[in-house]
C-alpha positions as CSV (number, residue, x, y, z in Angstrom):
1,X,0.0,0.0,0.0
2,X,2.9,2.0,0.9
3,X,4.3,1.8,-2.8
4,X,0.8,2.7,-4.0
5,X,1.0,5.5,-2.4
6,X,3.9,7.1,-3.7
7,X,3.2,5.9,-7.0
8,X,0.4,7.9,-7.1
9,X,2.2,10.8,-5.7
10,X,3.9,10.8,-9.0
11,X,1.7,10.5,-11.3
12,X,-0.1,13.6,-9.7
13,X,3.2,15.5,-9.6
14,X,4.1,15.2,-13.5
15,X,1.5,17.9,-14.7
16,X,2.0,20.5,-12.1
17,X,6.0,20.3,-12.4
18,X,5.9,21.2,-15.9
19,X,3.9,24.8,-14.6
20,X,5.8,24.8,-11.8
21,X,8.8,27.9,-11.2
22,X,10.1,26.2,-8.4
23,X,11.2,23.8,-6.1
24,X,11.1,23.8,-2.3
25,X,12.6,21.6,0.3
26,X,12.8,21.7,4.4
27,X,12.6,20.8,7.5
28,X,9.7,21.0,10.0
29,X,8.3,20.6,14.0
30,X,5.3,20.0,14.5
31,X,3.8,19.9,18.7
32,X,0.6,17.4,17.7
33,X,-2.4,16.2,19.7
34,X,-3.1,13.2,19.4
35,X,-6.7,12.0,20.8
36,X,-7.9,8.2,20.3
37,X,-11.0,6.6,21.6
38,X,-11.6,3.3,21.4
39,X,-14.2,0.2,22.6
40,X,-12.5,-3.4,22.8
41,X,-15.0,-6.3,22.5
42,X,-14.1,-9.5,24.4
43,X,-14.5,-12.8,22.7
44,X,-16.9,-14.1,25.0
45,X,-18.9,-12.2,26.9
46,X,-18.8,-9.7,24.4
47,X,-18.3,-6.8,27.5
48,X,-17.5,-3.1,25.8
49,X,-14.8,-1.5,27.2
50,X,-14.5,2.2,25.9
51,X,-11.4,4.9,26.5
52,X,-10.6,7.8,25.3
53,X,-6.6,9.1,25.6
54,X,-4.8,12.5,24.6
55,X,-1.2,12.3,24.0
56,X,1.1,15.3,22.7
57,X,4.1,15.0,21.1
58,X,6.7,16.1,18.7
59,X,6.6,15.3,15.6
60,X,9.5,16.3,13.2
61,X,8.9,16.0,9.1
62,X,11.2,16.6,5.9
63,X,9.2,17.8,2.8
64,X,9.4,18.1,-1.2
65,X,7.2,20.4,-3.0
66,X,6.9,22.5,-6.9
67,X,5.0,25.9,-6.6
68,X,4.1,28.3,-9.7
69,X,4.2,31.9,-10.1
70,X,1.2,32.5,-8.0
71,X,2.2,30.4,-4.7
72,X,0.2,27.4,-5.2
73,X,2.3,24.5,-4.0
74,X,1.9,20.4,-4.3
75,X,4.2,18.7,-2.4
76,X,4.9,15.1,-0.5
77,X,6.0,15.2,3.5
78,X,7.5,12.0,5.3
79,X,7.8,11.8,9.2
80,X,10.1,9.2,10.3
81,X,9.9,8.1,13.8
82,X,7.0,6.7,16.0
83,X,4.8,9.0,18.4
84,X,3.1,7.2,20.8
85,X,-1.2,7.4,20.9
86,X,-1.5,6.1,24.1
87,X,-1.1,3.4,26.4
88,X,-2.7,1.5,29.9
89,X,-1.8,-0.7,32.2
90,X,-4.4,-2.9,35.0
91,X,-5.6,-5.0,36.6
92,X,-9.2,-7.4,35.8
93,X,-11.0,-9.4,37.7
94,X,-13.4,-10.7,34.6
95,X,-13.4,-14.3,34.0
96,X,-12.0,-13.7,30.1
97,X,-9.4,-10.6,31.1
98,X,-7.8,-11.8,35.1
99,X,-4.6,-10.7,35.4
100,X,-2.5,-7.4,34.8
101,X,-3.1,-6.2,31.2
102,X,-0.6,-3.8,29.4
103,X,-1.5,-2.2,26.4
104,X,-0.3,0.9,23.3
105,X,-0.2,1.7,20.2
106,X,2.2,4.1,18.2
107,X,2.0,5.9,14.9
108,X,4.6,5.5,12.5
109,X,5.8,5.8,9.0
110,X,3.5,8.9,8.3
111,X,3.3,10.5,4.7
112,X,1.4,13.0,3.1
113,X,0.3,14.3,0.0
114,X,-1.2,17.8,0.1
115,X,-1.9,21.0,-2.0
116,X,-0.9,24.9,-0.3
117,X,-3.6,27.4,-2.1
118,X,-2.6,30.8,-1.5
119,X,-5.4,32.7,0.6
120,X,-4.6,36.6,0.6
121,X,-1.6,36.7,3.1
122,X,-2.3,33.1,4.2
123,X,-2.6,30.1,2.4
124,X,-5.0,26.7,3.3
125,X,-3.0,23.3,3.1
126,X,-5.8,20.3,1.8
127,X,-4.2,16.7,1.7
128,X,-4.4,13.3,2.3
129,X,-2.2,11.3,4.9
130,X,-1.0,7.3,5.2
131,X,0.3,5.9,8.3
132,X,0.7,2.5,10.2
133,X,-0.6,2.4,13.4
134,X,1.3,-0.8,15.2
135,X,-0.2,-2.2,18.7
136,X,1.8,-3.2,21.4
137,X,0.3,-5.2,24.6
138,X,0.5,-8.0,27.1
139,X,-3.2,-8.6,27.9
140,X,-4.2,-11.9,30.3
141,X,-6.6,-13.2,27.3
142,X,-3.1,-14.0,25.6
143,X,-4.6,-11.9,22.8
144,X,-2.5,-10.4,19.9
145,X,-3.8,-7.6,18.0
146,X,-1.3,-7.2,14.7
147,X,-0.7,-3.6,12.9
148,X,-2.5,-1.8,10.5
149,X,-2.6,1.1,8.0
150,X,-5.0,3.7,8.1
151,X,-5.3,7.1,5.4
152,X,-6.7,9.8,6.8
153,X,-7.6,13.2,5.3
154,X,-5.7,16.8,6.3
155,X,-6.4,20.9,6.3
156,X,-4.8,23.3,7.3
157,X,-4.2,27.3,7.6
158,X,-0.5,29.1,7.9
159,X,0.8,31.8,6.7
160,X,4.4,32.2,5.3
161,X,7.2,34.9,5.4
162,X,10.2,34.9,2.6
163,X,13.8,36.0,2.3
164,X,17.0,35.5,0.3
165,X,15.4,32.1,-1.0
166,X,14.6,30.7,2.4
167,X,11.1,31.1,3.9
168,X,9.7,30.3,7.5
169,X,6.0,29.5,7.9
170,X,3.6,28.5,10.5
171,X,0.6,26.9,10.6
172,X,-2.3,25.3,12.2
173,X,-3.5,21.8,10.8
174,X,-6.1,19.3,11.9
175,X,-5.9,15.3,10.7
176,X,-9.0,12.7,10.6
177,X,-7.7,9.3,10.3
178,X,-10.1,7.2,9.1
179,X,-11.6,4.3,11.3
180,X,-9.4,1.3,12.9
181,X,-11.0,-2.3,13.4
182,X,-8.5,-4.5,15.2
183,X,-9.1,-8.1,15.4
184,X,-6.9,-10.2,17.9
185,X,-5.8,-13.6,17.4
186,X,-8.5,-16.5,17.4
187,X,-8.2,-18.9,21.2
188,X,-8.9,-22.4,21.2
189,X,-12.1,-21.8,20.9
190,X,-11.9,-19.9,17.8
191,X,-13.3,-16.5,18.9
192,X,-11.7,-13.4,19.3
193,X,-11.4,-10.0,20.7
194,X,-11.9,-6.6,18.7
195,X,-11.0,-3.1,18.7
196,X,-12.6,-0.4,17.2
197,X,-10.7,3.0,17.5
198,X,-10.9,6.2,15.6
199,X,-7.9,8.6,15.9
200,X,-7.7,12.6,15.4
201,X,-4.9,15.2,15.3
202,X,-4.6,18.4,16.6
203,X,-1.4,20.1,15.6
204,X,1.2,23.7,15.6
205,X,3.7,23.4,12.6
206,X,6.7,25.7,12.8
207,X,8.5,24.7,9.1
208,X,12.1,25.9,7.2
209,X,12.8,25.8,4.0
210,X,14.7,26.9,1.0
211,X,13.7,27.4,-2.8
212,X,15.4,26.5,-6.3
């Protein structure tokens, strides 16, 4: 899915490079908001168990991106690393889940494709996002829950200040992922639990860059 992805990265970016006057590249920070709620169904009994976490973090990026005469922009954005989307620990007396439970899940490998249209003195950012989300836990059950990847949609607003072929910008941006359905390995019994989560992202973007 990944090579999909940039695949069809390219074939979006041949038309607008040949209008394009130039290329940027940088470096950015972004201070993001992470908020995931989730309901985990037991195999069994079928109990719901619903949380909600919030967990902010750093999250730094490296970008690519052709813009025309007028300041419209498409570009491609890669954040290496993992950032953490919470995580719980306990203890449960149910007859399916006794025992101390551990539990997370981080986000890595994120990419975007987006579009900057110039707005007056600001400009809007529109795109869409990839990322895997990979699950980490020691539950009671003995239950595994494997890694998946999950696109999600982006917009944001920043504005952007130039100078001797470098330019600063910062902006505000706000990610839906789309919907996560986790099912964990099958028992003896050939039943298993699930998770249902939907993740969103709050973030501040402070970005450098230079132009070609």
């Amino acid at each position: 899915m990944k090579k999909l992805f940039l695949t069809t990265l390219t074939i979006m970016l041949l038309p607008f490079a040949a209008y394009a006057a130039e290329t940027r590249i940088g470096i950015s920070g972004a201070l993001s908001n992470f908020e995931s709620s989730g309901t985990e169904t037991l195999k069994s009994s079928s109990n719901k168990t619903n949380k909600t976490v919030e967990e902010t973090v750093v999250v730094p990026g490296f970008f690519i991106e052709r813009a025309n005469d007028e300041g419209a922009a498409f570009g491609f954005e890669f954040n290496p690393g993992e950032a953490e989307l919470g995580s719980g620990t306990g203890d449960d007396d149910d007859a399916e889940t006794s025992g101390a439970n551990k539990a997370s899940a981080e986000v890595s490998e994120h990419m975007s494709i987006y579009a900057l249209v110039p707005m007056g003195p600001a400009y809007l950012r529109f795109g869409i996002v990839r990322a895997s989300v990979d699950t980490t836990e020691t539950l009671a059950t003995g239950t595994v829950y494997g890694n998946e990847d999950v696109d999600g949609k982006i917009i944001g607003v920043g504005v952007q200040r130039d100078g001797d072929g470098a330019f600063f910008r910062i902006e505000g941006t706000y990610t839906d992922y789309d919907d996560l359905k986790y099912l964990g390995s099958l028992d003896d019994d050939s039943v298993r639990n699930t998770i249902e989560a939907d993740v969103d992202a709050l973030a501040i973007k402070l970005t450098l860059g230079k132009a070609f």
